[in-house]
C-alpha positions in Angstrom: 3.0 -97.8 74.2 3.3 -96.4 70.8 1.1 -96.4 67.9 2.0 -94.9 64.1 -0.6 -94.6 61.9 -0.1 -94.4 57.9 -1.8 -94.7 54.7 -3.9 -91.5 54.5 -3.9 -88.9 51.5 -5.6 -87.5 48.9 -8.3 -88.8 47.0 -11.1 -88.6 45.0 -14.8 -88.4 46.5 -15.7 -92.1 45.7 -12.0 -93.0 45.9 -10.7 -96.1 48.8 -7.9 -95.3 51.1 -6.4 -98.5 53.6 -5.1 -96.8 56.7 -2.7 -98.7 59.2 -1.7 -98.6 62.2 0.6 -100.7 64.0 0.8 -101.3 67.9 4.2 -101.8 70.0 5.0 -101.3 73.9 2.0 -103.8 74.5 0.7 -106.8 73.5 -1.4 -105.7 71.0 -3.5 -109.0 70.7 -5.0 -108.8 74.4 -6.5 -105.3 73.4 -9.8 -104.3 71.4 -8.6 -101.5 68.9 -10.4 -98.3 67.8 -10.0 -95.7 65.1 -11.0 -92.1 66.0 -11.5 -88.7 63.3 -11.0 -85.3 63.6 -11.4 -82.3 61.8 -10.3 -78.7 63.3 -12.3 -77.3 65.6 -14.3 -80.2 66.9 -13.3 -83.6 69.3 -12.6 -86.7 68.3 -15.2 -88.5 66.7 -15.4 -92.4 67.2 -15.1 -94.1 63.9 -15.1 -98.1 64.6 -14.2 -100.5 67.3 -12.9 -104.1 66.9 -12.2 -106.8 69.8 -9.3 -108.1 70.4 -9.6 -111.5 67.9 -12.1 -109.4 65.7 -15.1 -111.2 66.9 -17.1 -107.9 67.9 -17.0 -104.9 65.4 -18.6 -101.6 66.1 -18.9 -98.8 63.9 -19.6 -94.6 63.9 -22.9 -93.5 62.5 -23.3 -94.0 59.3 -20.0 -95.7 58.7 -20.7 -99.2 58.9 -20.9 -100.5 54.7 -18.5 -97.6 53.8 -15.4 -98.7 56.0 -14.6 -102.0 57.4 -11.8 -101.9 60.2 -9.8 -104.9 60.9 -6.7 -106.1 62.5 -3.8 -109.2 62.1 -2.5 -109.8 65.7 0.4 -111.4 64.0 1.5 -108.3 62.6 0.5 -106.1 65.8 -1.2 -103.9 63.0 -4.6 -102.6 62.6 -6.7 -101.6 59.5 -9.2 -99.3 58.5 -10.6 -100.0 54.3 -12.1 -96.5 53.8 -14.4 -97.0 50.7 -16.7 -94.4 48.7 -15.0 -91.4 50.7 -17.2 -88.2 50.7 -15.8 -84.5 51.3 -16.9 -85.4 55.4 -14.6 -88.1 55.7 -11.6 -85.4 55.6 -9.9 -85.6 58.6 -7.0 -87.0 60.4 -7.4 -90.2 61.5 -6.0 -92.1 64.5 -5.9 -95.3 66.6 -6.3 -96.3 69.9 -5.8 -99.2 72.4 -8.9 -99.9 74.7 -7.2 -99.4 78.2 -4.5 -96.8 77.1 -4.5 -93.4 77.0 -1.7 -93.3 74.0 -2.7 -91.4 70.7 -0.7 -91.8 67.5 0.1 -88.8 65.3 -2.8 -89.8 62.7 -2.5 -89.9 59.3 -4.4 -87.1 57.3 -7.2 -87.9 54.7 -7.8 -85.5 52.3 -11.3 -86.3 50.1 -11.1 -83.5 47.1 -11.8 -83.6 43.6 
C-alpha cells in the first residue's frame, strides 16, 4: 500500500489550496478514504471521511462548508478543496485507507500572510 500526497503550500488566509492524494498497492475503490492534520506537538486530527463511491461524507469540526473532500476511483486519487484557509489550518496533511495502517508523507499547508 502506498499513498503520496501533494498539493499543499503557502497561501494566503482566505486563500484555496486542492490537495491530492493518490492510492496504489490496493484497490483503492473498495476503501472509504480519510484525510488527517497535524501540527507539531499534537496527534492527528481527523479532517474528513468519504465512502468508498462517495455516497457518505463526514467531516472534522468545523470543517464541513470550508473543505469539501472527494475522490475519482478511476484515477485511484483522492481530493481535499481547502477553501477560506485560516492561520489554524497550518499543518501537514495526510491520507488514509479505512482498513490500512499506511500513512503517506503529507503535504505541508502553510496559511500566512
Amino acid at each position: 500500500v502506498q499513498l503520496v500526497e501533494s498539493g499543499g503550500g503557502l497561501v494566503q488566509p482566505g486563500g484555496s489550496l486542492r490537495l491530492a492524494c493518490v492510492g496504489s498497492g490496493f484497490t483503492f475503490s473498495w476503501h472509504a478514504m480519510r484525510w488527517y492534520r497535524q501540527v507539531p506537538g499534537k496527534e492527528r486530527a481527523f479532517v474528513a471521511r468519504i465512502s468508498s463511491h462517495g455516497e457518505e461524507i463526514d467531516y472534522g469540526d468545523s470543517l464541513e462548508g470550508r473543505f469539501i473532500i472527494s475522490r475519482d476511483n478511476a484515477k485511484n486519487t483522492l481530493y481535499l478543496q481547502m477553501n477560506n484557509l485560516k492561520p489554524e489550518d497550518m499543518a501537514v496533511y495526510y491520507c488514509k485507507a479505512d482498513g490500512y495502517t499506511t500513512w503517506g508523507k503529507g503535504t505541508q499547508v502553510t496559511v500566512s500572510s
